[in-house]
Steps between C-alpha positions, in 0.01 A plus 500: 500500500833488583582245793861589556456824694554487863458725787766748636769369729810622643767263336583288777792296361718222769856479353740260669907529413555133396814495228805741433710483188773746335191584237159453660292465833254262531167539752225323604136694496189473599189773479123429578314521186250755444161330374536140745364234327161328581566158427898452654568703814857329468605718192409861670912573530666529247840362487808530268870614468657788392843545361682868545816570308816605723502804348300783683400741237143479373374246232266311354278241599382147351191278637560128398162315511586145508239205313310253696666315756839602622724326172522867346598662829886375408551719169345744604771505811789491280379793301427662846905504527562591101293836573661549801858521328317732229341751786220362518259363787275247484233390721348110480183467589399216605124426378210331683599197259829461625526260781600729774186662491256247358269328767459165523170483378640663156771281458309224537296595166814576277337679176196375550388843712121622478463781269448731860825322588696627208295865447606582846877349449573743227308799680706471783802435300506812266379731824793345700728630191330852525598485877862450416467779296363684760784459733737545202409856458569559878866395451783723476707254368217426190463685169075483519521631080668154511322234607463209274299138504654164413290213457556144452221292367196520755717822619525630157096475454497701890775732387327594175144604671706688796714697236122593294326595851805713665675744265744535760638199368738574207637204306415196485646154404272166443666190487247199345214642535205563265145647536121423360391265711209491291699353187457131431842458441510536884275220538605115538145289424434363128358737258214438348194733274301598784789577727631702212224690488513568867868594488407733219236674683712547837776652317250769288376557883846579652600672229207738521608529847838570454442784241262647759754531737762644275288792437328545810674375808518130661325663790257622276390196333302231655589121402304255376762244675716578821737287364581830247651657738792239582576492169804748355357546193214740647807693624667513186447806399602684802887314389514663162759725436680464830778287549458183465669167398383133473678155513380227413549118414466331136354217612308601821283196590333740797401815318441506129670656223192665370391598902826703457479646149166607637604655789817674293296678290251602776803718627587622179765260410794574710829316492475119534725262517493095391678296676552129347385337829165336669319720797781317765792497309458828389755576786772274353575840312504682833837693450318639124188574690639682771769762242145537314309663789822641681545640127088621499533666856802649454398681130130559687640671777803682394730322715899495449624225317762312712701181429320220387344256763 
């Protein structure tokens, strides 16, 4: 079962001329999503920006993936601009949890979404990233050998599965995010023997699950739980040995140190990096953050080294 594949379409992508600098130009897009949802006909375009460096020669492209709400939206526009002065493009897109294209009826519920609610959020959110991609490869002006994910939180858990499910997608950077949804150390209520015991058994059962689909195929695996298949972990193993880098906070209150560790190993242990910081403040060390995965993108995809930023 694999619920991120999507029919066929022609790549029908709206981009408005909205900003002009000396380094970058900055649009406004909209496309109509492939698979419209069944619960919120409101979300069925697809909005977002995209930032082009001046330059006209052909490049690379990043896909920020912002958290929940629209908070994370702002870093992930200043390192928009960073990659622009390093030849790179980026394209924000602008989830169905992000108040431009959340209905009313969703905002209204916060976090507390029905499981349906969420399942379908993160479907349509990775297959909106695989229609980027889709247009991406159209472009003259894009590299499609390099096209690369970078997810914040929420983003970074949408950003993961999208990288496992689409090969096309070639590096990757997660920013606090974690996987096993299944491990108690994800969980908030007060332990006690029988919910112990109950933890214990869920984890032997996704971890069954998960070594299943490491041999065989996430389409080729049926789930006990749907919920599997929003979770990074089962994608894990489609990360290892590709490029990869985490960051993450030392004192994350939102996603746990052992949800990451977890996750880490999963994808073979790639390069992390701890940042002394809770899962807000992380971006108090925004100018560190942003060298780090100009630094990643720049080793990942070959790309001239130019002054520093």
């Amino acid at each position: 079962m694999n619920p991120y594949s999507y029919p066929a379409v022609e790549p029908y992508f709206n981009l408005r001329l909205k900003e002009t600098t000396k380094s970058w130009l900055r649009y406004v897009v909209d496309f109509p999503i492939a698979k419209p949802t069944r619960y919120y006909k409101e979300s069925n375009i697809a909005r977002g920006e995209l930032f082009r460096p001046r330059e006209g020669h052909t490049g690379p492209l990043a896909i920020l993936i912002h958290g929940w709400g629209d908070d994370s939206v702002i870093p992930c526009k200043l390192l928009a601009k960073a990659l622009a002065k390093r030849g790179v493009a980026s394209f924000i897109l602008y989830l169905v949890f992000h108040s431009s294209r959340m209905p009313e009826a969703m905002r209204g519920k916060g976090l507390h979404l029905s499981p349906e609610e969420w399942f379908e959020g993160y479907q349509t959110s990775v297959i909106d990233i695989r229609q980027i991609v889709d247009w991406a490869t159209s472009r003259g002006e894009i590299n499609k050998e390099q096209i690369a994910v970078i997810g914040i939180s929420l983003g970074g858990i949408i950003a993961a599965i999208s990288m496992g499910v689409d090969k096309r997608i070639s590096a990757g950077v997660f920013l606090v995010t974690g996987g096993n949804f299944e491990n108690p150390a994800w969980l908030k209520e007060k332990r006690d023997s029988h919910k112990e015991a109950e933890h214990s058994e869920a984890q032997e059962r996704y971890a069954q699950y998960f070594a299943e689909v490491a041999e065989k195929g996430v389409e080729n695996v049926t789930p006990s739980k749907k919920s599997y298949l929003t979770d990074p972990l089962t994608f894990a193993s489609y990360l290892r040995k590709r490029p990869v880098m985490m960051i993450n906070a030392l004192w994350d209150e939102s996603i746990s140190r052992q949800a990451t560790l977890d996750f880490w190993e999963a994808c073979g242990k790639p390069a992390i990096r701890w940042f002394p910081a809770t899962h807000t403040t992380i971006w108090l060390w925004y100018p560190f953050i942003r060298r780090k995965i100009t630094n990643f993108l720049t080793s990942a995809f070959g790309i001239e080294r130019r002054e520093s930023i």
